[in-house]
N, C-alpha and C positions, 0 to 999 in steps of 0.2 A: 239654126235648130240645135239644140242639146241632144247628143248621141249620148245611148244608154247600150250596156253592153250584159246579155243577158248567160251567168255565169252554169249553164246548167244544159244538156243535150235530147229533154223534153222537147217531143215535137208538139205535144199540149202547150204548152207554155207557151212557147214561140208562136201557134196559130191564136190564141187567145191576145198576147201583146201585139201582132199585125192586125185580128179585128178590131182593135183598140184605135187604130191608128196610128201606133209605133211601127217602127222600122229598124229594130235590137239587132247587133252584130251579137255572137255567140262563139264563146268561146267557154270547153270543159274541164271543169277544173282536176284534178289527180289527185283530188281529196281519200283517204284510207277512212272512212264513215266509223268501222266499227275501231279506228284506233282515235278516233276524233272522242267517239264516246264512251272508252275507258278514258279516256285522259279526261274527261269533265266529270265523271264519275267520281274519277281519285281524289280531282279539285273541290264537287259540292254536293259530294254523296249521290242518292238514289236519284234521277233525273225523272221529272215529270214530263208527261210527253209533248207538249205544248213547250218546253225550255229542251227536250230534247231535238227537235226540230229546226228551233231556232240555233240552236250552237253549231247543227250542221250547214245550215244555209250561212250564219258566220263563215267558218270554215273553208264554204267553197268559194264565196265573195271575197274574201281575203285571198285568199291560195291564187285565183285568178287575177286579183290586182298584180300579188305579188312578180308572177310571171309576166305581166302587160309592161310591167315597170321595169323589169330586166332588158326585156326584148320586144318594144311594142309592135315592132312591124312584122315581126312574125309570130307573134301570139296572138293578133285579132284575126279571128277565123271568119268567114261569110256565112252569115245566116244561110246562102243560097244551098253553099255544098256541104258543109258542119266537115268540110277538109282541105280544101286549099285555103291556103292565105289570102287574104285581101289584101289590096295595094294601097288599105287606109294606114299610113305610118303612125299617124297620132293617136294618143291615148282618148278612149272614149268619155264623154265628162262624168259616167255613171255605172256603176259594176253593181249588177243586181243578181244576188245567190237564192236555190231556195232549197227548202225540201219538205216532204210532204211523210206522213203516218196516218193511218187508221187504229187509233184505238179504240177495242169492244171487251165491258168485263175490265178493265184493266191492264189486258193485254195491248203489245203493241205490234202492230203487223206493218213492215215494210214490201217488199218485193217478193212474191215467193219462190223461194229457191230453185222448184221444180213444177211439173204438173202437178203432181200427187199431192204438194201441198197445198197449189191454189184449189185444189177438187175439194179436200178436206177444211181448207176456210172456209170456202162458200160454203158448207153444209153446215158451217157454225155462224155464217152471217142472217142467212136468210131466214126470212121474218122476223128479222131483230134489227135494233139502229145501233152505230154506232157513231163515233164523230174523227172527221178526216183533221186532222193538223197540219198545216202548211206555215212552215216558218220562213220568213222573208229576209235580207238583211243588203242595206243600200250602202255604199262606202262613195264617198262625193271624189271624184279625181282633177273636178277644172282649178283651176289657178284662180288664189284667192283676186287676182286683178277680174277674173271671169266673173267675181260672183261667190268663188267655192269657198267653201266651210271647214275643209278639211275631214267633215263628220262620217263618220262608221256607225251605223244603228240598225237596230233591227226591231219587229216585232212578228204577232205569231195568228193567223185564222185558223178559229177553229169552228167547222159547220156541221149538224147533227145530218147526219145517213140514215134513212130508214131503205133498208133491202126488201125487195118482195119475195114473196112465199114459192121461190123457184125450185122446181125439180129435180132430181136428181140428172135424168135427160139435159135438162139446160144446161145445169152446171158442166155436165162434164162436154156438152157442145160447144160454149162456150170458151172453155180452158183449153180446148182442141184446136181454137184459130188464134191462141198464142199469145193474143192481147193481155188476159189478166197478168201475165209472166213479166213482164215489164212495168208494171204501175205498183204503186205502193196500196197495201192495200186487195188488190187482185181483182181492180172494178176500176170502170171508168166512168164518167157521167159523159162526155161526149163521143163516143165510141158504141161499139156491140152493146157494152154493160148496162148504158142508156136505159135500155129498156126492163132490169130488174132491177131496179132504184124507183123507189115509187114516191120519194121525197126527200126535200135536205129542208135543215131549218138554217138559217145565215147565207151565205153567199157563196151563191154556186160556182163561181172562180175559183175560190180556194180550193175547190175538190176537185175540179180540175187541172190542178197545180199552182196556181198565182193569182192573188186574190188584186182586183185592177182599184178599188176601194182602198184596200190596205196600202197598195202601193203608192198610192199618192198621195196619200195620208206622209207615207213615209218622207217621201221629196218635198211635200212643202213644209217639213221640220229644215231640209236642206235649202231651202228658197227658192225651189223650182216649180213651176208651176205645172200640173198636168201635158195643160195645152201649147208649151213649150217643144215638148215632144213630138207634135206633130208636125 
């Protein structure tokens, strides 16, 4: 079986790639996001958010190879506990980074900082759509006698969000059980948020952080088949 090692500490992510039928180790990368995106700024100016996305999931897909290939037996973490080491010594054939944005307006919304400002997004989300970005980025690690390619690539989903017409009551109920605080965005589709999301247009993996489409799109660039994974 080809082991895939998933570069990111989404518990979305991780539960999405196991209904899949994957079985991803997990390990997080130490990526600094907002100095990843002055430094691409410097490099090619104003960053669209859909190439914003993608250069961070670059980032943390590299960043964690880098670490697997210094120290592989103590850098593959257990999916199980996302803190003890595993006792898998060898490099996983597959290091998959991602990251995710909600742009609305032209704005670009990741994480919100605090309550107060996921309370104030949602009053600017709702009843309007917006579209989530999830950028993906695959780096092939097995040995080219395995098959590997040696390739780093990436690409980017993006899926239209239309929010419902929530109250002010919701909103701030919602933001009170702590879930928007941690997603990009300040909404989930498989969680509480679920149910003030009245539609996505594209592929509802992506907004839930990792789109399984895209994904294997990505690896049969690399030769790998989906159903390898399982």
């Amino acid at each position: 079986m080809t082991t895939l090692l998933l570069a990111s500490a989404s518990p979305a992510r991780l539960s999405t790639l196991r209904s899949a039928g994957l079985d991803p180790q997990v390990r997080v990368s130490s990526v600094d996001e907002d100095a990843v995106l002055a430094e691409g700024r410097e490099r090619f100016g104003a960053l669209e958010p859909a190439d914003a996305v993608l250069l961070l999931a670059q980032a943390k897909a590299e960043d964690v190879t880098r670490a697997l290939e210094q120290t592989p037996a103590e850098a593959t973490i257990s999916a199980e506990a996302h803190q003890e080491p595993s006792d898998v010594a060898a490099l996983p054939d597959l290091v998959v980074g991602c990251d995710s944005m909600l742009e609305l307006d032209g704005e670009i919304f990741g994480k919100p900082a605090d309550a107060e400002t996921a309370v104030a997004r949602w009053r600017t989300m709702r009843g309007r759509s917006g579209v989530l970005h999830t950028g993906h980025w695959v780096v092939d690690l097995r040995d080219p006698e395995d098959g590997g390619t040696g390739g780093t690539l990436g690409a980017t989903s993006s899926t239209t969000v239309h929010f419902a017409q929530v109250s002010d009551e919701e909103i701030e109920a919602y933001v009170a059980t702590g879930e928007p605080l941690a997603v990009a965005g300040a909404f989930t589709l498989d969680g509480r948020g679920g149910a003030f999301v009245s539609g996505v247009e594209g592929d509802h993996h992506g907004v839930v952080g990792i789109s399984l489409p895209l994904l294997r799109e990505l690896l049969d660039q690399v030769g790998v088949r989906w159903t390898d994974l399982w």
